[in-house]
N, C-alpha and C positions, 0 to 999 in steps of 0.2 A: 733307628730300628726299634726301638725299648718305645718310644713313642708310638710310634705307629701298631704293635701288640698292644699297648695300652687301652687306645682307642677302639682295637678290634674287639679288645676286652668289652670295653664297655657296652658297645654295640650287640655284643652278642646278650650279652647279661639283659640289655635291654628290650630284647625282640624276648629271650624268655619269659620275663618281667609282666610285657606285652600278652603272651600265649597265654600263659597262667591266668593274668585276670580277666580274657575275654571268656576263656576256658569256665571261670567261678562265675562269670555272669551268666553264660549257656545256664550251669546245672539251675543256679537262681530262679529264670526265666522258667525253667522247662518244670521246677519245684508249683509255678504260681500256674502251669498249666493243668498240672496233676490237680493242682489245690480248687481248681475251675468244674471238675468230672462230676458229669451228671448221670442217675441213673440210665439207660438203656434196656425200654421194654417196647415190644416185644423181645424177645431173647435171639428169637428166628426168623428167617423169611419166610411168608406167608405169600404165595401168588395170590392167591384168594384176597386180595386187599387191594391187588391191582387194579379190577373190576373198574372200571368207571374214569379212570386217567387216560389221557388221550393215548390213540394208537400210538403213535413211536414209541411214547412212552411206556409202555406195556409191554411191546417188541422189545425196546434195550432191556428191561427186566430180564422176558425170558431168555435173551441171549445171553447176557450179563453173570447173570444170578442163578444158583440154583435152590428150588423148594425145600425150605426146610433148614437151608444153610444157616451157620451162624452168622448175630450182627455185628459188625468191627465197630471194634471199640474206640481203638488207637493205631498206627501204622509209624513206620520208621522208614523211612525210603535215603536211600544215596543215590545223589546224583552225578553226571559228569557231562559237561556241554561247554558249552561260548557265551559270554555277555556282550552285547555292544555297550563301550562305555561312552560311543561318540556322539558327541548333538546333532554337529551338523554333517557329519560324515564318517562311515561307519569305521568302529575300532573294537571288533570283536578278541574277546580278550577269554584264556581258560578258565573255568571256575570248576570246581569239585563241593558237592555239601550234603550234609548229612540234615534230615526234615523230618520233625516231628509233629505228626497230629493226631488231635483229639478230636470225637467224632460228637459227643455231648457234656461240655456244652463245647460250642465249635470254638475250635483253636488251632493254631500250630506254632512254630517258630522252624523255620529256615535258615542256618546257619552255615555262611557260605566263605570260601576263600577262594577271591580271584586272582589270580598272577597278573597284573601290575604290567610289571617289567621282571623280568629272571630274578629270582629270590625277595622279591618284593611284594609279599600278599596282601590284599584290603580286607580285612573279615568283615563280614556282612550278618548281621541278623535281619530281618524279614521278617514280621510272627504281628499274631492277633492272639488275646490273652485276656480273656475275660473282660471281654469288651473294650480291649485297648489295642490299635492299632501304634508299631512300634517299628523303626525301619531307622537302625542305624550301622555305622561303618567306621575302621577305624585300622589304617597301616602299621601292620604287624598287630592287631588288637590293642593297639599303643596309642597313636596319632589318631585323634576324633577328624573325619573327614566329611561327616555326614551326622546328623541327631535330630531326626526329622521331632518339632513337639505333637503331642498326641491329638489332634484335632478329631472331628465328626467326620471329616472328609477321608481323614489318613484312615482310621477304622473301617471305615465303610468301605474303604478300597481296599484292605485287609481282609473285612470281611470277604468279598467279590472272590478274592484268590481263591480262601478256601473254598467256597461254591466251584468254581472254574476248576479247582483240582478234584473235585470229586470223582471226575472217572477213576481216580488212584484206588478210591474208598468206596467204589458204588451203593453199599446198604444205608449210607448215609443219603442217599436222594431218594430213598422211600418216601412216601408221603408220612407227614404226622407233623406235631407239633413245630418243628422247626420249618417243613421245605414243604412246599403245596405246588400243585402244578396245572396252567393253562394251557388249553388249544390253540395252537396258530397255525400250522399248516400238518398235510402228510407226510412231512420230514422232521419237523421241528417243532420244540413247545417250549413255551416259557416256567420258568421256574421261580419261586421265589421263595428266597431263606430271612427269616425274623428270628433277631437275638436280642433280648434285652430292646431297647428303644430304637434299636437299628432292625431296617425291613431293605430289602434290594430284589430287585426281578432279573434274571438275565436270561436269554434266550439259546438254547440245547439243538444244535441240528447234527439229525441222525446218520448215518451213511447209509449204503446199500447190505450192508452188512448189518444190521440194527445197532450199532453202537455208536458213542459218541463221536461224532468227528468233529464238531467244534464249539465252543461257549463264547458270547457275548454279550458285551454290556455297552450302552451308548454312552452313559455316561461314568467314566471313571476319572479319576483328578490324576490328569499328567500335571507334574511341575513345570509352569514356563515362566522364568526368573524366580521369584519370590513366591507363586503364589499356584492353585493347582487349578486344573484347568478342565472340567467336563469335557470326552472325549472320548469316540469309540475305540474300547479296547476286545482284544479276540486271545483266547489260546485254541488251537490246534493237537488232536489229537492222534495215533496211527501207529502202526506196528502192534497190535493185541496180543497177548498171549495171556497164558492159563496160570495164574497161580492160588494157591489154597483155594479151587473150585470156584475163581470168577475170572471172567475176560477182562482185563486192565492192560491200558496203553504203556508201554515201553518208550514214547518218542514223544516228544511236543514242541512246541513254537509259539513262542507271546508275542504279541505287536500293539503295537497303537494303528487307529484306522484312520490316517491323513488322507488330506483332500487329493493327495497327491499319489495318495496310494499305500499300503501297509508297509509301516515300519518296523520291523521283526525287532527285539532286543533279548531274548533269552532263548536258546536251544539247547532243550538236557535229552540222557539219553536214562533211565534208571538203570543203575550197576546192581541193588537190592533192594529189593520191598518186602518187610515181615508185617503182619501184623497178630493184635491181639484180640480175642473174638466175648463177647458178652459170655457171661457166666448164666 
């Protein structure tokens, strides 16, 4: 028995051990985000700037956004949804995370706990950090499971997120210096965000409601064994509602686009979204 508390002992002390320095890498990470902030001018939303961006794109505006509003700066959002952790056959699993991003220069970090098995969580960060794409994991914040190294490819698909979350943030897909936008059809336009030596396009289709309903990109690097794999990736957008005076989605769905058909992997729902507005 004196053995067995022993052991529980140590386990416990250990998973705290675990908490703590995932916990000191969070502030870290999210210190070199802060340390990343660029100014943010114009200060307000101007429609008058709209002028000349394809129609969807002009329609999600004015549904979206209203004249005059402040530009977000930063956002904090929680979320709560399912991962599939399974390759060849699906094992969706809980995750709960709390996400923060930066609207210039773009950034965020995603920092997630998925329940495993009953009392068993993997922490996850997710984040693009001043041009560093950064995607690791590690049981009880203990046990390294995952330490993807920082490649062109890992960034760039870092970057991608942040563009594809932008419905969360909409004053960030205004045109200007970072995000410019082409015509492709009456529903949809392409968009493309340039940071630093990284440039990406992904395509924005509208609903009947003028808002976002879905972002794509053809090529994103899925990992298959060793190595990443260009490959249509999609989120889904749905459920709008109103806060601090713009229409942002509550509901989404990631997938990869196989030949066989969409393979969903993340479904969150947001529990809170604040954000902070240009001065």
């Amino acid at each position: 028995m004196l053995v067995g508390a022993v052991l529980i002992g140590i386990v416990a002390v250990g998973i705290a051990y675990g908490s703590w320095q995932w916990t000191r890498g969070t502030r870290a990470l999210r210190e070199r985000l802060e340390q990343a902030r660029e100014p943010i001018a114009p200060a307000r939303v101007d429609r008058a700037a709209l002028d000349g961006l394809p129609e969807p794109v002009q329609r999600f505006f004015r549904t979206a956004l209203t004249d005059g509003a402040p530009m977000i700066a930063s956002v904090h959002v929680r979320h709560r949804g399912t991962f599939n952790m399974g390759k060849d056959t699906e094992l969706w699993k809980p995750f709960v995370s709390d996400q923060r991003v930066i609207v210039r220069r773009p950034g965020f970090d995603w920092d997630a706990r998925v329940a495993m098995m009953p009392l068993v969580p993997v922490h996850v960060h997710d984040a693009y950090v001043a041009g560093e794409g950064i995607l690791r994991a590690a049981v009880y914040g203990l046990l390294p499971v995952m330490s993807m190294p920082n490649t062109r490819e890992l960034a760039q698909g870092e970057l991608m997120r942040w563009l594809a979350e932008a419905a969360w943030y909409p004053t960030a897909l205004l045109p200007g210096p970072q995000v410019a936008w082409q015509p492709h059809d009456d529903r949809s336009a392409y968009a493309t965000l340039t940071d630093g030596d990284l440039s990406l396009r992904m395509l924005f289709t509208f609903g009947d409601d003028g808002l976002i309903a879905s972002v794509r990109s053809e090529e994103r690097g899925r990992m298959v064994g060793d190595r990443p794999v260009p490959t249509p990736w999609e989120g889904r957008f749905w459920d709008y509602e109103e806060r601090q005076g713009m229409r942002v989605p509550m509901e989404g769905e990631v997938a990869w686009i196989l030949p066989d058909g969409p393979a969903p992997y993340w479904r969150g729902r947001i529990e809170r979204i604040t954000y902070q507005f240009a001065e």
